[in-house]
C-alpha positions in Angstrom: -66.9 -26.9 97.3 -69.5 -28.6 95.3 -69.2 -26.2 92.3 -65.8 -26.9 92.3 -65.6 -30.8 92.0 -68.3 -30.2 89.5 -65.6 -27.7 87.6 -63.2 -30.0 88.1 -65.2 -33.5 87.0 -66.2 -31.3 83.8 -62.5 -30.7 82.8 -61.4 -34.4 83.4 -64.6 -35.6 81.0 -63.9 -32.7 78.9 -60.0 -33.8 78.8 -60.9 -37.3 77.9 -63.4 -36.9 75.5 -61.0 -34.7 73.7 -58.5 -37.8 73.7 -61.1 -40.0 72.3 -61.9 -37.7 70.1 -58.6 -37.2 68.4 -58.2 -41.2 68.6 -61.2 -41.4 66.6 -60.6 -38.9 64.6 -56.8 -40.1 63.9 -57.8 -43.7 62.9 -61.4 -43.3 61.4 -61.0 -40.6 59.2 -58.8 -40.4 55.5 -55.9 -38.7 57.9 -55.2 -42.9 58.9 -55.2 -43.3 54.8 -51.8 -43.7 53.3 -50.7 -41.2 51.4 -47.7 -40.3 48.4 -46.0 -37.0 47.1 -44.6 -39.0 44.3 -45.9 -38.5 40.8 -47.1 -41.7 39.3 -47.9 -42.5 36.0 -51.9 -43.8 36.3 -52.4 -44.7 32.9 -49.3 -47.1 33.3 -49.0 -49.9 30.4 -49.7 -52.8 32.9 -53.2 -52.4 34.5 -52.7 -55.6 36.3 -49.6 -53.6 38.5 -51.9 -50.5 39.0 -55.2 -52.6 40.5 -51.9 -54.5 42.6 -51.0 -51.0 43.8 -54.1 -49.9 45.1 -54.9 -53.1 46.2 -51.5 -52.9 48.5 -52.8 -49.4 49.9 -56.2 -50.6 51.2 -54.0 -53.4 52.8 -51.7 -51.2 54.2 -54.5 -49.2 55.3 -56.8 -51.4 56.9 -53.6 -53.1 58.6 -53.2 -49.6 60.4 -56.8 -49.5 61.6 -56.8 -53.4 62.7 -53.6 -52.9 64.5 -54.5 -49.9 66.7 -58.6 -50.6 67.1 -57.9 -54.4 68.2 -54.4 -54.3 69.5 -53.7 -50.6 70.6 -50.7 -50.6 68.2 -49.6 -47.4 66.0 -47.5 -49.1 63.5 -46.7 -46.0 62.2 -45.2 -44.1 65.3 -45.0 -46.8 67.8 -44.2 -46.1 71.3 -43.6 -49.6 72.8 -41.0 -52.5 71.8 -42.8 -55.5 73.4 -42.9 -58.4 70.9 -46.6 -57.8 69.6 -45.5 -54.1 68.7 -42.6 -55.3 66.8 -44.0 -58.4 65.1 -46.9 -55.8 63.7 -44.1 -53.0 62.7 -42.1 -55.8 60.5 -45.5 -56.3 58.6 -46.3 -52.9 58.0 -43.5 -52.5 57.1 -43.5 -55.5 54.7 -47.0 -54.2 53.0 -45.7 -50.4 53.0 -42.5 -51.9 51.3 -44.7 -53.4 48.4 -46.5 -50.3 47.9 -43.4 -48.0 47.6 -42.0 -50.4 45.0 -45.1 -50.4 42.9 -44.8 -46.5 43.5 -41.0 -47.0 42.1 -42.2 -48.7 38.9 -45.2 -45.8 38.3 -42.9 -43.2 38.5 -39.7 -43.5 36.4 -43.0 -44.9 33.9 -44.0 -41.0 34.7 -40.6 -39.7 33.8 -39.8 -41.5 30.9 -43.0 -40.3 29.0 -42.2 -37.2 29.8 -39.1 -37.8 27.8 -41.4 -38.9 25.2 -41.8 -42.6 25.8 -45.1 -44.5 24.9 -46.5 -47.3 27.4 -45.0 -49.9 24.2 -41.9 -48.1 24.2 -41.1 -48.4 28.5 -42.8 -52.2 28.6 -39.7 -52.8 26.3 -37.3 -51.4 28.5 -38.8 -53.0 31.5 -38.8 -56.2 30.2 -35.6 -56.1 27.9 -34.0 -55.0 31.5 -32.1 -52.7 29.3 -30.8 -49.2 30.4 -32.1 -46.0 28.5 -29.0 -45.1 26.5 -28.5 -48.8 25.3 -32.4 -48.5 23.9 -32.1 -45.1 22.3 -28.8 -46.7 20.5 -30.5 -49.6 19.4 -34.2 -47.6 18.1 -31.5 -45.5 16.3 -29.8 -48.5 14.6 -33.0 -49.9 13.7 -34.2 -46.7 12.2 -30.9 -46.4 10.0 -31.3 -49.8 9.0 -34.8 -49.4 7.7 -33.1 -47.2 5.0 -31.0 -49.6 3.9 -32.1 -51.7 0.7 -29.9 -54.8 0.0 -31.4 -54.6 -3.7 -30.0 -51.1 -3.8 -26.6 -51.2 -5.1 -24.6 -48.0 -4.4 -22.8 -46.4 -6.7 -20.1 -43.5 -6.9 -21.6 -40.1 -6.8 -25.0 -41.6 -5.7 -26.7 -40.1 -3.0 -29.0 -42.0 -0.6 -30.1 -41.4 3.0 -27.8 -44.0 4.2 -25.1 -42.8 3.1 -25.7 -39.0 5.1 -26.3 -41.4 8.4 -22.7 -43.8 7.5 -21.0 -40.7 7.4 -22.3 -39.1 10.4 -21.5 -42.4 12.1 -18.1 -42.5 10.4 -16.8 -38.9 11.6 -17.8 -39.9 14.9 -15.4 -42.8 14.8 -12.7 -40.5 14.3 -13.1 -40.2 10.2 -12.8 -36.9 8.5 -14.9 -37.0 5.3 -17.8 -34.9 4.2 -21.2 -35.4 5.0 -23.5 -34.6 2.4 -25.0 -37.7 1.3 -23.2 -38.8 -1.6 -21.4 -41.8 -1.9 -17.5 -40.3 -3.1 -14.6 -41.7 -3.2 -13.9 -40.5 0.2 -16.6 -42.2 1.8 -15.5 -45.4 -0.2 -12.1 -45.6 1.2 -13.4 -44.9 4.8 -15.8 -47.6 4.4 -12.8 -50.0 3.3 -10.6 -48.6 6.6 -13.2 -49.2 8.8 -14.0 -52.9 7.3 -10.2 -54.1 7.5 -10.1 -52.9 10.9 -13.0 -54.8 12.3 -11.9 -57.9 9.8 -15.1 -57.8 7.3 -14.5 -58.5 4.1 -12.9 -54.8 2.6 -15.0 -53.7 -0.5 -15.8 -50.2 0.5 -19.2 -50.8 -0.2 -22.1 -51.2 2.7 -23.8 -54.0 3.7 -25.8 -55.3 6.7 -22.9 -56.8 8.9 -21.0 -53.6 8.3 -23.8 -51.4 9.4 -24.6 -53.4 12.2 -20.6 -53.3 13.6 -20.6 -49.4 12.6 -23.7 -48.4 15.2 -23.2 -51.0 17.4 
């Protein structure tokens, strides 16, 4: 009989010391730590929103621990609705929330240098609030324009880089004229066409307002 209350007092200390083993083990180990499967961009233009990030993990982190070690609340899976359980859920959930928008930010950063994007490039999108096909329009524009020279007048039969890119940007207006470079009769009177229809002054000849209304 003795043997087997000994058996039996074994298994019950055996039983809980597992439990407080698996506590500890849950909440004082890098298993509590939050984690992400989302690819971030570490080497992100701001550094200010990167020390921010990982400053909102350690508080979402130490939250976790504080909440279970001094209240007995998992904020992650609770199992009680009382109004201490709840008020700690909406906070966690408030800190996790940050961090998942800082995650947000890191990773379309991620993606859009994988499209070729430099940390200049996506801190002009993001603060320009403009959307990705409005930006590539507009570094295209500014590229043509580059090769355009006021001081340069245009002549018939010239050829000049800017006319190749007006008549690429003409045919895709619905022109049919040749692209080749060189400034022909052709390209003249489409130039005039598209001037009277957008009420410039119609010369056939290219200047800044015209480009600007043609690739805009």
């Amino acid at each position: 009989m003795k043997q087997i209350i000994i058996f039996l007092l074994l298994i019950i200390v055996l039983l809980i010391g597992y439990g407080k083993y698996n506590q500890y083990k849950r909440y004082n180990t890098s298993e509590v730590n939050y984690k992400t499967d989302r690819k971030i961009d570490l080497e992100y233009h701001n550094k200010t929103l990167l020390l921010n990030y990982y400053e909102a993990i350690e508080r979402v982190n130490n939250f976790t621990k504080l909440q279970w070690t001094a209240n007995n609340i998992d904020v992650r899976t609770p199992e009680n609705d009382d109004i201490e359980t709840v008020s700690a859920i909406e906070k966690y959930s408030t800190k996790i929330g940050k961090v998942k928008y800082y995650e947000a930010i890191l990773e379309n950063s991620l993606n859009l240098k994988k499209q070729g994007f430099t940390n200049k490039e996506i801190q002009f999108l993001e603060e320009k609030g403009i959307d990705l096909k409005t930006f590539n329009k507009k570094k295209k524009f500014e590229q043509i324009k580059n090769l355009y020279d006021p001081k340069i007048n245009l002549y018939k039969g010239e050829k000049n880089a800017i006319i190749f890119e007006v008549q690429k940007r003409l045919n895709e207006l619905d022109y049919s004229i040749k692209v080749d470079g060189v400034y022909r009769i052709e390209t003249l009177k489409a130039i005039k066409d598209f001037e009277q229809k957008n009420n410039l002054l119609v010369d056939g000849f290219i200047d800044a307002l015209t480009l600007e209304l043609m690739f805009n």
